[in-house]
C-alpha positions in Angstrom: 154.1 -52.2 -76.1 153.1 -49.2 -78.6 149.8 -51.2 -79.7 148.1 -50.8 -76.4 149.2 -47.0 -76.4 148.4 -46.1 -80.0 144.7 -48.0 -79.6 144.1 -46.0 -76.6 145.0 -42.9 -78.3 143.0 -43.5 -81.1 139.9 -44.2 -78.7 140.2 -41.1 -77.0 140.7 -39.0 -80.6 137.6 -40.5 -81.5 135.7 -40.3 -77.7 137.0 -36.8 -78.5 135.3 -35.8 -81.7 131.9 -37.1 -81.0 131.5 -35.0 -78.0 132.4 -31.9 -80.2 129.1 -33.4 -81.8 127.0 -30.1 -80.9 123.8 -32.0 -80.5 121.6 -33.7 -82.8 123.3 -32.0 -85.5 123.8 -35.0 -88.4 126.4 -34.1 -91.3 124.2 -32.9 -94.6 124.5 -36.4 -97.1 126.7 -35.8 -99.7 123.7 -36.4 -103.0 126.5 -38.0 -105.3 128.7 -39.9 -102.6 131.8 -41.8 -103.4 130.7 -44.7 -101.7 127.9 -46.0 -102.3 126.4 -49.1 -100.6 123.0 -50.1 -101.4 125.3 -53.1 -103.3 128.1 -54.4 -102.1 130.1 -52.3 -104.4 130.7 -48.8 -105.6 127.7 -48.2 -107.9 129.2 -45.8 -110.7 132.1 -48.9 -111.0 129.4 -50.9 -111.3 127.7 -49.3 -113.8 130.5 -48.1 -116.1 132.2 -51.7 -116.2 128.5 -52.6 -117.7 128.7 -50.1 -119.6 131.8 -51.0 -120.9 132.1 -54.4 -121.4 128.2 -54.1 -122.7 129.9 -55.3 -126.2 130.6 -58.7 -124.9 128.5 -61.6 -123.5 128.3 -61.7 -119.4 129.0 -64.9 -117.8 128.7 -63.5 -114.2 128.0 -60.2 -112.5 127.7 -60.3 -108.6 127.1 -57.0 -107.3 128.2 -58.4 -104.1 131.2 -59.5 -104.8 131.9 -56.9 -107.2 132.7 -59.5 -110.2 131.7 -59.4 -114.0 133.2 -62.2 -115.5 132.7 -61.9 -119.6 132.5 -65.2 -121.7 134.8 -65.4 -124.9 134.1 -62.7 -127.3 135.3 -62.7 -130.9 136.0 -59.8 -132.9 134.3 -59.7 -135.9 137.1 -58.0 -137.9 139.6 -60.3 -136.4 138.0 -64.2 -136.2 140.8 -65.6 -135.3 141.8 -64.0 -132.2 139.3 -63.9 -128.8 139.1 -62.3 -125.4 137.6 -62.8 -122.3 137.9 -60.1 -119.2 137.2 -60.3 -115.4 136.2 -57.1 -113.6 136.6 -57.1 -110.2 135.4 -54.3 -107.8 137.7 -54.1 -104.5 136.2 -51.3 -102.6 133.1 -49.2 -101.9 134.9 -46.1 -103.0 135.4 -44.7 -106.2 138.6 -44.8 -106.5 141.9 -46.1 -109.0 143.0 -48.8 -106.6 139.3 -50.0 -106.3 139.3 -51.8 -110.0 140.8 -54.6 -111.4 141.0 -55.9 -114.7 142.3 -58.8 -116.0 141.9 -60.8 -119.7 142.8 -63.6 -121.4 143.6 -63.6 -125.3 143.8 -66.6 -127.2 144.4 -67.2 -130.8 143.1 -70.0 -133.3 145.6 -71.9 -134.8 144.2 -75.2 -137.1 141.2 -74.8 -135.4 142.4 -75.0 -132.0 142.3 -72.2 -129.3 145.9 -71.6 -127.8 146.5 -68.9 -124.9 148.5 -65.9 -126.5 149.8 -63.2 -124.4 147.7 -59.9 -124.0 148.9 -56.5 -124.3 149.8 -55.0 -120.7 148.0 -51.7 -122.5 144.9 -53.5 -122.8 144.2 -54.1 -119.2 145.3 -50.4 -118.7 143.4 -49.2 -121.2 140.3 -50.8 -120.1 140.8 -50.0 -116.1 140.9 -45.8 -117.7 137.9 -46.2 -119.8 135.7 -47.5 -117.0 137.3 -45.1 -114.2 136.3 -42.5 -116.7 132.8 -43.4 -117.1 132.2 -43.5 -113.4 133.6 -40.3 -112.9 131.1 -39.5 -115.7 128.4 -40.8 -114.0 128.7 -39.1 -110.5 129.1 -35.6 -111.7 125.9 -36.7 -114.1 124.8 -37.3 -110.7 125.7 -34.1 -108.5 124.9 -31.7 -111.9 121.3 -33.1 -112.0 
């Protein structure tokens, strides 16, 4: 019984502000937008989880989908341990809840890969680094 009411309101709230339109008059684009679509995801996320996964060898990266999937990567310092990490971009916006990260670890024990549990840090750590970088890279953006 509510839906029909609240859809109608929200029609007329919206029939409402587009006649307040004054005209021809467009809204000035915003040079360093948070959403960017020209891929299917947000850009600077795009460009910082590159950026930062740059160290490792790229399995997959769909723009589209907003997926980099890294293959294993091996530490040089620590040969017996490996990683691999899957990006994945939810949203067009730059925003926290827009990224996931996840990774696997494994560890070699007689020559044989075994899963091994990865830090819940890690993840966390990596999610800040890139969400740092895009920040970085849209006020590059709006200074330049």
């Amino acid at each position: 019984m509510l839906r029909p009411l609240r859809t109608a309101f929200a029609v007329a709230a919206v029939l409402g502000l587009t006649a307040c339109g004054g005209g021809n008059a467009r809204p000035k684009a915003d040079l360093a937008a948070s959403k960017i679509t020209t891929i299917g995801v947000n850009s600077y996320l795009w460009r910082a989880s590159l950026d930062t996964l740059s160290f490792m060898p790229l399995l997959q990266a769909d723009s589209n989908g907003g997926v980099i999937v890294t293959d294993w990567y091996v530490n040089p310092q620590v040969p017996t341990e490996r990683m691999k990490v899957t990006v994945s971009i939810l949203d067009q916006d730059l925003r926290a809840d827009a990224l996931r990260v996840a990774a696997l670890r494994q560890v070699n024990q007689g020559g044989q890969w075994v899963a091994a549990p990865v830090q819940a840090a890690t993840t966390q750590k990596l999610e800040n680094i890139i969400l740092t970088k895009a920040r970085d890279l849209r006020q590059a953006s709006i200074t330049e």
